[in-house]
C-alpha positions in Angstrom: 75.3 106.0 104.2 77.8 108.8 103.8 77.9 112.7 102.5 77.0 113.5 98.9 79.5 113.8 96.4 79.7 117.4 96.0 80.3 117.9 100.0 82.6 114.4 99.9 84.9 115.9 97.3 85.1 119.7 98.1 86.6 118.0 101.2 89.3 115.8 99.8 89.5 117.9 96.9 93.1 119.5 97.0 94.6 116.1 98.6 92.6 113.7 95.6 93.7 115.6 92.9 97.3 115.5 94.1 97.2 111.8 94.0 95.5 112.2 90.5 98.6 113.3 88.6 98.6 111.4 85.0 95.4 110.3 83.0 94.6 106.7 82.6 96.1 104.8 79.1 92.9 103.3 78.2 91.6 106.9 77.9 94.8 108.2 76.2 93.8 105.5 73.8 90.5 106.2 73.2 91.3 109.8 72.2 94.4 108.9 70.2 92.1 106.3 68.3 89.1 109.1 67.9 88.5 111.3 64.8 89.1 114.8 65.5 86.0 116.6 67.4 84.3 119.8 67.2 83.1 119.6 71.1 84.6 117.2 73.7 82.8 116.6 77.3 84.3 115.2 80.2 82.0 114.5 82.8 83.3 114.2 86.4 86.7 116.0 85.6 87.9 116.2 88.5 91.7 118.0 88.5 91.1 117.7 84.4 93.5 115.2 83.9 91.3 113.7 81.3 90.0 117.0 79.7 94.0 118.0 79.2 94.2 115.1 76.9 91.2 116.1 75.5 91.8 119.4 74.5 94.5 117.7 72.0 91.8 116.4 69.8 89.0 118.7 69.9 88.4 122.2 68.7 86.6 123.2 72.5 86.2 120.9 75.3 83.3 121.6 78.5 85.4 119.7 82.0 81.9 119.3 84.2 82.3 118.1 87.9 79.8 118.1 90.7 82.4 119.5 93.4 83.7 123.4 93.0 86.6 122.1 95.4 87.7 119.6 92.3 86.9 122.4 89.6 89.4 124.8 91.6 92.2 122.1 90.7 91.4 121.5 87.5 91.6 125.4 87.2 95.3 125.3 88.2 96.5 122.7 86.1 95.1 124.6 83.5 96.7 127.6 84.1 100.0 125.8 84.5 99.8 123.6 81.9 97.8 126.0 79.3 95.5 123.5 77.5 92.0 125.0 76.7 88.8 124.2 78.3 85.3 125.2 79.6 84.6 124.4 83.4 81.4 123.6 84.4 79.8 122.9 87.9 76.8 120.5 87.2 75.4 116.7 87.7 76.0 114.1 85.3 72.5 112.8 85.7 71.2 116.3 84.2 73.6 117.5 81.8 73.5 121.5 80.8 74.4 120.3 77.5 72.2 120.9 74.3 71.0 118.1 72.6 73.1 116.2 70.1 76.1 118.4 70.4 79.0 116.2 71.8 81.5 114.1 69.2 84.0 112.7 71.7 83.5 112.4 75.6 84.7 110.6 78.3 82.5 109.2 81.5 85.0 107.7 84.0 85.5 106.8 87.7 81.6 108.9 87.9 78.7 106.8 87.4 79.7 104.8 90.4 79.2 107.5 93.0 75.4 108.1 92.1 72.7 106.7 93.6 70.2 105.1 93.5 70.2 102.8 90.0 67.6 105.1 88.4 69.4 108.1 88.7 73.0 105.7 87.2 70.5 105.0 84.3 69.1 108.5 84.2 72.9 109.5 83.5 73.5 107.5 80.8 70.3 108.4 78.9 71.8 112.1 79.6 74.9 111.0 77.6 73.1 109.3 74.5 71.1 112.6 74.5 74.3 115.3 74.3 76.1 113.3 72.1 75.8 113.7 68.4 74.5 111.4 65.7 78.8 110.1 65.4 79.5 110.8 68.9 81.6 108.2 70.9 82.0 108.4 74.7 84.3 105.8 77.1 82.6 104.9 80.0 84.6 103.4 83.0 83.2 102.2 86.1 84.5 100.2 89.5 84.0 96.3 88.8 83.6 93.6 91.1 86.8 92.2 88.4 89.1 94.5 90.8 91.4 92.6 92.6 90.0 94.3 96.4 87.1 92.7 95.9 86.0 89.1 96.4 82.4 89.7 95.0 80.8 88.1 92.0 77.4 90.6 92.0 77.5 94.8 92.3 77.1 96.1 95.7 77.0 99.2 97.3 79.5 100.3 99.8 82.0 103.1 101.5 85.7 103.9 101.1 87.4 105.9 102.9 89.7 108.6 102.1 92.4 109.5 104.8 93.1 113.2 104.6 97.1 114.2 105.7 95.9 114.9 108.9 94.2 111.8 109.7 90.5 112.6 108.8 88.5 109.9 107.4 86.3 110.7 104.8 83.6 108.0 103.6 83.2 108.1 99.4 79.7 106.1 98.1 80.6 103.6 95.7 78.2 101.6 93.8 80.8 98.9 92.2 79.7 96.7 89.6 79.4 93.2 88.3 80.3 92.9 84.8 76.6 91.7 83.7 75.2 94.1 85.6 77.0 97.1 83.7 75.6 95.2 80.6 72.2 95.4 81.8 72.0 99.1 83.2 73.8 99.9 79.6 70.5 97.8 77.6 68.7 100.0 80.0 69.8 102.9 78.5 69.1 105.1 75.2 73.2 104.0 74.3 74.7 102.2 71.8 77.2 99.6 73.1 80.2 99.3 70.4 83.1 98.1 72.7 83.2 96.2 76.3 86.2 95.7 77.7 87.5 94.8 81.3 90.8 97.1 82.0 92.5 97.6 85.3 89.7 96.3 87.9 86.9 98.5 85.7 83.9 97.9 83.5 84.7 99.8 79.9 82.6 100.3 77.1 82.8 102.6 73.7 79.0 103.9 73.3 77.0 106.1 71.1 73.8 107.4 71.3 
């Protein structure tokens, strides 16, 4: 159907994370609202908007994206804006985290770029396994609720992101129906405490 999502993002990299400027609110709010944490994950980083706010409630924070093109972005905003963290080239769906080590992470605009549904699952089984025994992660995915779409069930599909110069590149989405989320999350080794509908995505507060 399209590229994988290391190759798609190394491409678009620089031009994506220019148009990724300001984290999202709802996960401002989830790390405002969290207890203060040892270690902090944030998996698909990208330009580590996310991991910057982060690194204001956590002792040491790991920023893990599939794309070295992204990582190189997220490198420097951090030298510009001097918050602390650990970047890590790796997959969400196999972790190079130790067990049970994770208090507060954040999982958003990711799951929805694997494929196939085993390998979505896979990655959230990955989570409940790094985070620890009071861990709490967000989760966001794309949601058939988005106002783009006139879908009532998950689908897969393409969108295309027009480089300066015109280029088209084709992104894998996998976008999903509320109930669905619900049931790939029962599928999992996680522990749903919040659900929530923000924005066009699928939310949910989990623990392992």
């Amino acid at each position: 159907m399209t590229r994988d999502p290391q190759a798609t993002y190394d491409r678009i990299a620089d031009h994506f994370a220019a148009t990724r400027e300001y984290p999202w609110p709802e996960i401002e709010s989830f790390v405002a609202d969290a207890e203060p944490a040892g270690l902090a994950l944030d998996i698909g980083c990208g330009n580590g908007r996310h991991a910057e706010v982060l690194a204001t409630s956590a002792a040491r924070v790991v920023a893990l994206d599939v794309s070295r093109g992204l990582l190189q972005t997220a490198r420097r905003r951090q030298a510009a804006s001097g918050f602390d963290a650990h970047l890590v080239q790796g997959d969400a769906a196999t972790l190079p985290i130790r067990d049970a080590t994770v208090d507060l992470a954040v999982y958003v605009a990711t799951l929805h770029h694997l494929r196939p549904r085993s390998t979505r699952v896979d990655s959230l089984d990955e989570l409940a396994r790094v985070l620890a025994a009071d861990g709490r992660a967000l989760l966001g995915v794309w949601s058939t609720t988005h106002d783009r779409f006139d879908a009532d069930e998950g689908f897969d599909t393409t969108v295309d992101w027009t480089l300066p110069g015109g280029e088209t590149v084709p992104r894998y989405y996998h976008v999903y129906d509320p109930d669905e989320f619900d049931r790939d999350l029962a599928m999992s080794a996680l522990t749903v405490h919040e659900r929530f509908e923000s924005s066009g995505n699928c939310y949910a507060v989990v623990g392992p």
